[in-house]
N, C-alpha and C positions, 0 to 999 in steps of 0.2 A: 654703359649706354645700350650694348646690344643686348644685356640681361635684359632691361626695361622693354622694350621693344618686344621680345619675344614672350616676355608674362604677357603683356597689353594684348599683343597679338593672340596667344593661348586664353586669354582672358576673356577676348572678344571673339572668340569662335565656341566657347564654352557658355559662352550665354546667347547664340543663337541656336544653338546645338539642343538646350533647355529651351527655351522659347519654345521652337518648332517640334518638340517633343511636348510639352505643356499643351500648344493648340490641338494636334493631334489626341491627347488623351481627353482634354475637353470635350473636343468635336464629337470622339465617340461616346464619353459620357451621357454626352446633351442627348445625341441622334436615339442611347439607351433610353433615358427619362423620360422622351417623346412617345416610344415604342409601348413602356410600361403604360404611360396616359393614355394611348390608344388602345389599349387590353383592357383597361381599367375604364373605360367609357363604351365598350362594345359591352362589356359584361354586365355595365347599368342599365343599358338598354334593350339587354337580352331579360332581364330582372323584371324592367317596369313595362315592357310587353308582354302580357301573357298571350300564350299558343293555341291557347281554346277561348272562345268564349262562351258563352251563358246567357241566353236572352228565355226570358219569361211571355210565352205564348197568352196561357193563358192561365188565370186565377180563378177559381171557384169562387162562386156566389158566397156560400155559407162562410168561409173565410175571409170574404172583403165586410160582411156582415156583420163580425167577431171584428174585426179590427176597429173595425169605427164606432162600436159599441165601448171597448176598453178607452177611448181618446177623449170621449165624449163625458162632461163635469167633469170626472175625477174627484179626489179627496182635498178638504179644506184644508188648507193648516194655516194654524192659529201663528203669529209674527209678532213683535215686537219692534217698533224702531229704535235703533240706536245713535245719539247724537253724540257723535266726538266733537 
């Protein structure tokens, strides 16, 4: 009877002992995985902000000229329909 009692007892302090070793390795786990998503969402946002920007004052005449020349008709091309 007091063998039983002392496994039960060793039994039951052996799995609080794991338990609160478990939470603890979780906790820090977790508190890591948070720490990488935070590195990992500062680094996207350093990415899709660029540091300089680039605005266009101004465009030359003869250039806006040429552009609207090349847009304008354009080539026919000949099609066919296809009925599935």
């Amino acid at each position: 009877m007091k063998f039983i009692i002392i496994v039960l007892g060793i039994g039951w302090l052996l799995g609080q002992l794991i338990r609160y070793f478990l939470r603890t390795k979780l906790a820090r786990f977790a508190a890591h995985v948070q720490e990488m998503e935070r590195e990992q969402r500062r680094a996207q946002q350093s990415q899709s902000s660029p540091k300089e920007d680039i605005s266009v004052d101004y465009i030359p005449k003869s250039h806006e000229a040429k552009r609207k020349k090349d847009i304008e008709g354009g080539e026919y091309v000949d099609y066919e329909e296809v009925k599935e």
